[in-house]
C-alpha positions as CSV (number, residue, x, y, z in Angstrom):
1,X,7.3,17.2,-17.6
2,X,8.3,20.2,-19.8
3,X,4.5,20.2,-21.6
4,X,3.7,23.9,-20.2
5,X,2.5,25.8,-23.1
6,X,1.7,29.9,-22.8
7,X,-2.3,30.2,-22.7
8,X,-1.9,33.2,-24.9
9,X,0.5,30.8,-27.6
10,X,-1.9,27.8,-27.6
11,X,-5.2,30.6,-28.4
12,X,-2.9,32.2,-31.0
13,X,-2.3,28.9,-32.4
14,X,-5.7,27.5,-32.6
15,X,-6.8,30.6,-34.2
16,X,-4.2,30.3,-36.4
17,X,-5.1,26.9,-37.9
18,X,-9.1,28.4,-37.9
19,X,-8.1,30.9,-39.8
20,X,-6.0,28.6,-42.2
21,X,-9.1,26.2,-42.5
22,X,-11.9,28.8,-43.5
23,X,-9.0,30.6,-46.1
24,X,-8.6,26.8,-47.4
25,X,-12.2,26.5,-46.9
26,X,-12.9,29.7,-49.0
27,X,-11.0,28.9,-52.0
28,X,-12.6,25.6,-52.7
29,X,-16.3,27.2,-52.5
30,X,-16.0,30.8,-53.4
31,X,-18.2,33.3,-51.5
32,X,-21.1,30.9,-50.9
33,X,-20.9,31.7,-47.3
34,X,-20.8,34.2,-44.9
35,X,-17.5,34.3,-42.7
36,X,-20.0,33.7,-39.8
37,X,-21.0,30.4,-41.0
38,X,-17.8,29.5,-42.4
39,X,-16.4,30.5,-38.8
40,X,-19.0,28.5,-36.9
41,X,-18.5,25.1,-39.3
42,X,-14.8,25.3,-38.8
43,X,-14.9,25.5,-34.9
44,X,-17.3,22.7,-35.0
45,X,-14.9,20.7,-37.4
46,X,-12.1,21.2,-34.6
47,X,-14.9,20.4,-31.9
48,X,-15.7,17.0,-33.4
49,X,-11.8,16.0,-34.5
50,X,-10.3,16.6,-31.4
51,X,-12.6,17.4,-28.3
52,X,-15.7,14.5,-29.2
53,X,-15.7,10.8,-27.8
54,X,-15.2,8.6,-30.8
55,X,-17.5,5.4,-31.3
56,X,-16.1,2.4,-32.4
57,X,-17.5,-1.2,-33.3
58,X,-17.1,-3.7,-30.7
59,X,-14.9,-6.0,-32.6
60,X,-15.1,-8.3,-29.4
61,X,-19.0,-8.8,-29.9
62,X,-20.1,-9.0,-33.5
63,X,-23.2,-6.7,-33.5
64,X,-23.1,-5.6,-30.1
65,X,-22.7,-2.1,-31.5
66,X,-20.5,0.4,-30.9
67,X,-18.1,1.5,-27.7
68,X,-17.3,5.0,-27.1
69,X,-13.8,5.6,-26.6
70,X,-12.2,8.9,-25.6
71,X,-11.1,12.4,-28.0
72,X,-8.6,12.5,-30.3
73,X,-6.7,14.6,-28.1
74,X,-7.4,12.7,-24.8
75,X,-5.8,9.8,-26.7
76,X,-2.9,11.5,-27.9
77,X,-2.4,13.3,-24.5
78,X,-2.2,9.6,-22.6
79,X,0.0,8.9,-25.7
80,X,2.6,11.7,-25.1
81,X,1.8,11.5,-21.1
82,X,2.8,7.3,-20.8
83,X,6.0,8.3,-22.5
84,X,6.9,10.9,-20.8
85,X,6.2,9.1,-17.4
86,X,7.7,5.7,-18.5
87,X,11.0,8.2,-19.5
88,X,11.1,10.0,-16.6
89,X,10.9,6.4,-14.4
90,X,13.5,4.9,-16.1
91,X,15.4,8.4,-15.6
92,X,14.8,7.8,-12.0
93,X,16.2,4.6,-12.0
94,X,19.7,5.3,-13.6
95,X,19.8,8.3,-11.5
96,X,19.1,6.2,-8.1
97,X,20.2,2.8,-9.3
98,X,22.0,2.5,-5.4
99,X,18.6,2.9,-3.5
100,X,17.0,0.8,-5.9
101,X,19.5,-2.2,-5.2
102,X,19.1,-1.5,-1.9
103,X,15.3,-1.8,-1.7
104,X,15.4,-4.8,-4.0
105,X,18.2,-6.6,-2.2
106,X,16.2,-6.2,0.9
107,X,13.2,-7.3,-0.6
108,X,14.9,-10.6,-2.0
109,X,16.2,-11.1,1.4
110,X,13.1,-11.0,3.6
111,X,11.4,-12.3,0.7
112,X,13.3,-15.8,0.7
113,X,13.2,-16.1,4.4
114,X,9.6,-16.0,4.4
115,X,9.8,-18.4,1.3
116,X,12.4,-21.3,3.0
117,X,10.1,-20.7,6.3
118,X,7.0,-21.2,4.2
119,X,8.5,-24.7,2.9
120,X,9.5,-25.8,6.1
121,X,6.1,-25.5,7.6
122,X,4.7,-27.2,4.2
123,X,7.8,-30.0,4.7
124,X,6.8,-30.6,8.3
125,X,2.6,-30.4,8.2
126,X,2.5,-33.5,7.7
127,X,4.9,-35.1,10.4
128,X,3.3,-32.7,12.3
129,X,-0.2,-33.8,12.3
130,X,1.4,-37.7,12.3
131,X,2.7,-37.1,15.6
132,X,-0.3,-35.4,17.2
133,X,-2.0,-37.8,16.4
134,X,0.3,-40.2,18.3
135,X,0.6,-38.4,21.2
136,X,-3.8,-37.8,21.7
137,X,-3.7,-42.0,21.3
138,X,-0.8,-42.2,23.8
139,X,-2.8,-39.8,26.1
140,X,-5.9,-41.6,25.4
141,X,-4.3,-44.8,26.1
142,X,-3.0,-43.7,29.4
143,X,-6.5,-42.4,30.4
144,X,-7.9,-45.7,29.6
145,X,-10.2,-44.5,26.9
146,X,-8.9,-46.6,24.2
147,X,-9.1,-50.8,24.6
């Protein structure tokens, strides 16, 4: 995966975007308040959007309340990580497509033995028990233990 980001890029960034908020923040209410406060509600704005678990109602129980499911970013990360994984499989496919047939022909192969052996042993239960059967009466019979 090629999702390696410079620590020193990703802080610069994030500051970035803080700083953007509290000038954005600034203009809509003047110089009500400190750059202190402003600082501290934007870094709990980014906090809560990305970093806390989000509740949602538990549409499969009216009334049940609510469940908690994961960050923003925790979502979006499985998000961009499935894809990633699911491209990199199917990468890994085309690139061994020859061991793969392999593997699956020799699956298939022990696989449908084990299936036709599996039938005959269902086909012949029954025969089977008939004739076990017969032979304890013949044995019986030969004993004398049966009239």
């Amino acid at each position: 995966m090629t999702m390696q980001v410079d620590e020193n890029t990703a802080a610069q960034a994030e500051k970035t975007f803080q700083e953007k908020m509290k000038e954005r923040m600034r203009a809509a209410m003047g110089d009500l308040m400190p750059d202190e406060v402003l600082a501290g509600i934007v870094a709990k704005g980014i906090e809560e959007a990305f970093f806390k678990k989000q509740q949602r109602p538990d549409r499969r129980d009216w009334g049940s309340g609510a469940i908690d499911y994961p960050s923003w970013l925790v979502e979006h990360v499985q998000v961009v990580a499935r894809a990633e994984v699911e491209k990199q499989t199917k990468q890994w496919f085309v690139d061994n497509h020859e061991r793969v047939a392999e593997v699956v022909r020799d699956s298939l192969a022990g696989g449908i033995v084990a299936a036709v052996a599996r039938a005959a042993d269902n086909m012949f239960q029954g025969s089977f028990s008939t004739f076990a059967v017969s032979i304890s009466q013949q044995l019986a019979n030969i004993r004398g233990n049966n009239p």
